[in-house]
Backbone as CSV, one residue per row, in Angstrom:
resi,resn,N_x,N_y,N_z,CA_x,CA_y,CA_z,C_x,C_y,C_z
1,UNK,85.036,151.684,84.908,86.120,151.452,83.998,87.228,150.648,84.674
2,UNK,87.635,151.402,85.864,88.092,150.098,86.503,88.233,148.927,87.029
3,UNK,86.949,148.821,87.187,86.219,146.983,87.357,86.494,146.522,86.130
4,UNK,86.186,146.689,84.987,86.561,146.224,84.243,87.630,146.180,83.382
5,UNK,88.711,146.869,83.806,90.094,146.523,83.560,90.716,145.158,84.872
6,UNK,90.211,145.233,85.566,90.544,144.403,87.101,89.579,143.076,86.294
7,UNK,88.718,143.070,85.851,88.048,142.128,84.994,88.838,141.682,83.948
8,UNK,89.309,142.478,82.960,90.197,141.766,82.167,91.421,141.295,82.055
9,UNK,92.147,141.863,83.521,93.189,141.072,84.264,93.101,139.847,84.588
10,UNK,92.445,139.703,85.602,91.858,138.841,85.851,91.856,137.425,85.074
11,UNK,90.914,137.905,84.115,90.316,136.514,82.943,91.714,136.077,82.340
12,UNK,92.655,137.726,81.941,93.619,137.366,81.378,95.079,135.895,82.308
13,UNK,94.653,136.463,83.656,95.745,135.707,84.223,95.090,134.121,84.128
14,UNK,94.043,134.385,84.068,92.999,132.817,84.533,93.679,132.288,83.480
15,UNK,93.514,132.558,82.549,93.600,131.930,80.755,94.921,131.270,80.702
16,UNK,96.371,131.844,81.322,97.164,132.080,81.019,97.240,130.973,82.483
17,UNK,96.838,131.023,83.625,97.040,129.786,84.402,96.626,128.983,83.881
18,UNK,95.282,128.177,83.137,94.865,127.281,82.946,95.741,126.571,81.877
19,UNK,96.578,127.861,80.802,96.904,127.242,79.950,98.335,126.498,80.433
20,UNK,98.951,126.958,81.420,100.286,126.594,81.749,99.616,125.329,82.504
21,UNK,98.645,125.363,83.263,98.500,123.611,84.046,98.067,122.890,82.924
22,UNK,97.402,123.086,81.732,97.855,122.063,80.655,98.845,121.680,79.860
23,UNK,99.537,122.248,80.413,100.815,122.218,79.789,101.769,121.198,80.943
24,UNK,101.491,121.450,81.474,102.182,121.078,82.840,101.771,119.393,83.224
25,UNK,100.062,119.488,82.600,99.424,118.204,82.594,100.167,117.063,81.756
26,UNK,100.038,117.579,80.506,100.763,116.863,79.596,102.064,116.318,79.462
27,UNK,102.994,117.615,79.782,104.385,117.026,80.453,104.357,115.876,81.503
28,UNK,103.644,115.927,82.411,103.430,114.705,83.415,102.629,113.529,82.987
29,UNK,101.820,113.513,82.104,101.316,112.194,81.481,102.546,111.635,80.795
30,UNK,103.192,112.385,80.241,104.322,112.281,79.091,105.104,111.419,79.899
31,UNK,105.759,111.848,80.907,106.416,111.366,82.082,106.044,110.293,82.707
32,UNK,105.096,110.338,82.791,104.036,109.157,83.612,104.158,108.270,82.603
33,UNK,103.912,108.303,81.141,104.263,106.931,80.067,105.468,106.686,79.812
34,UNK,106.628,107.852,80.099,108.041,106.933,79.968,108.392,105.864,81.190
35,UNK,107.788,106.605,82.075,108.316,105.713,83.786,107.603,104.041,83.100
36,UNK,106.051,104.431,82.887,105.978,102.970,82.657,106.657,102.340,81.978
37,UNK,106.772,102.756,80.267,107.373,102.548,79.478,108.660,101.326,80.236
38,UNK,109.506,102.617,81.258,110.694,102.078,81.591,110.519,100.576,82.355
39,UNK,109.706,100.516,83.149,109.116,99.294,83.873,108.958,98.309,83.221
40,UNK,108.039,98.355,82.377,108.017,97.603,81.498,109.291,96.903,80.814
41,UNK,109.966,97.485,80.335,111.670,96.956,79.750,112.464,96.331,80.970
42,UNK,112.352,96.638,82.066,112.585,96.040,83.226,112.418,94.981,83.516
43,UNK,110.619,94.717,83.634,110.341,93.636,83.943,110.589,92.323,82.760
44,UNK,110.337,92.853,81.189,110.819,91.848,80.616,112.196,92.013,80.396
45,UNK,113.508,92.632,81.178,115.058,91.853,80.861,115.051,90.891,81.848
46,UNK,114.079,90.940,83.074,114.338,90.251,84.523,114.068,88.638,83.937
47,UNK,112.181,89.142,83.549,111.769,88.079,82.891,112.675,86.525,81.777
48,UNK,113.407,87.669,81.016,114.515,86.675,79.572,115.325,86.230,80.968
49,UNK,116.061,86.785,81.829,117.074,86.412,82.074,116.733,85.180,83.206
50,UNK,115.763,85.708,83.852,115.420,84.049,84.632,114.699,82.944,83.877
51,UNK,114.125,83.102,82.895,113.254,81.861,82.148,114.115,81.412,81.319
52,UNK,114.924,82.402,80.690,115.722,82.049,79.292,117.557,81.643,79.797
53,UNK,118.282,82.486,80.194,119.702,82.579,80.845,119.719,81.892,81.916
54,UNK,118.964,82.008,82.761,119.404,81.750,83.496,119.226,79.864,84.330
55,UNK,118.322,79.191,83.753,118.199,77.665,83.440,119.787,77.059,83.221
56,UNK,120.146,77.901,81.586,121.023,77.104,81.436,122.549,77.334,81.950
57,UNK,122.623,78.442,82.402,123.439,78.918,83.358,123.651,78.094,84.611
58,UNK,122.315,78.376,85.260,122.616,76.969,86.507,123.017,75.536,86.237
59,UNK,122.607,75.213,84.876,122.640,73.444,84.315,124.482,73.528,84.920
60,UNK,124.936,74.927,83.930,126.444,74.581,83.152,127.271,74.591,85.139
61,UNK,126.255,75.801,85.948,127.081,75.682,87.050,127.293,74.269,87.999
62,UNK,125.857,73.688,88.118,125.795,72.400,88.654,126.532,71.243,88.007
63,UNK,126.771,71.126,86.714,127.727,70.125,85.866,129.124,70.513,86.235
64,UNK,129.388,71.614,86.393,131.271,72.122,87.099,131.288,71.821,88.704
65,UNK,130.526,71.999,89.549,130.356,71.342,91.079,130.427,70.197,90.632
66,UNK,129.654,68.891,89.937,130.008,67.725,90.135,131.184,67.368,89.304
67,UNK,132.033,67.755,88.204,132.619,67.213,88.003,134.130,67.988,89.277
68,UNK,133.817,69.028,89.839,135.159,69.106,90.661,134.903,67.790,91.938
69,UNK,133.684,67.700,92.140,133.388,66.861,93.560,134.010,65.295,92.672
70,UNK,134.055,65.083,91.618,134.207,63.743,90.746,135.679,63.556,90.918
71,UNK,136.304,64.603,90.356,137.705,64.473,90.550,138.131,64.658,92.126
72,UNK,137.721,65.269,93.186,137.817,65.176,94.259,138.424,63.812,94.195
73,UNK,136.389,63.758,94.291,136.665,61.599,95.149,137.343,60.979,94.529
74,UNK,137.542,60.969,92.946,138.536,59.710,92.115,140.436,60.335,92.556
75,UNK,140.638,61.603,93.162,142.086,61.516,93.683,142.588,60.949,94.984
76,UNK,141.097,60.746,95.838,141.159,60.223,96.720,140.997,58.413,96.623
77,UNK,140.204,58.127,95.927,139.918,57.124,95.646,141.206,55.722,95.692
78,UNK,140.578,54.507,95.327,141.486,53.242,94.956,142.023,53.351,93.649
79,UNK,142.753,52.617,92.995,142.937,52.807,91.479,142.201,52.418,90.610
80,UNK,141.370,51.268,91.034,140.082,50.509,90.428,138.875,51.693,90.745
81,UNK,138.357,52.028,92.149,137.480,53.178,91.622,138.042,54.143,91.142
82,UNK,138.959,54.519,91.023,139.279,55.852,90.424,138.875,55.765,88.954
83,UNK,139.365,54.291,87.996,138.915,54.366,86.640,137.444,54.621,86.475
84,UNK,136.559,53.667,87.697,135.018,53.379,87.632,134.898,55.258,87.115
85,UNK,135.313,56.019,87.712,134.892,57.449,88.204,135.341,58.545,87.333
């Protein structure tokens, strides 16, 4: 009689572990698809912002370097290059 109360302990705890590591499983897949999830949104803001922003961003920065280097040289300049410039 007592083996088999120690028997139905037993099975009972088994049941009751197995069911909590599926539980436990699922929470971590769950987890495991937001992380990607999150990566994913990551890699495409990186993506927009260097293919898309960031082109014309550099255009607008490189057009403000030459026109300060423009006015530079034309304050330094002659009065004839200065108009050329």
């Amino acid at each position: 009689m007592l083996l088999a109360v120690a028997a139905l302990v037993a099975t009972i705890v088994t049941l009751v572990a197995v069911n909590a590591s599926g539980d436990s499983s699922d929470a971590w897949q769950s987890a495991l698809r937001a992380d990607v999830a999150r990566g994913v949104g990551a890699v495409e803001d990186i993506r927009y912002v260097y293919e898309v922003e960031a082109p014309a961003a550099f255009g607008i920065a490189s057009m403000e370097i030459q026109a300060e280097e423009y006015r530079r040289a034309a304050s330094s300049a002659s009065p004839v290059a200065r108009a050329a410039l």
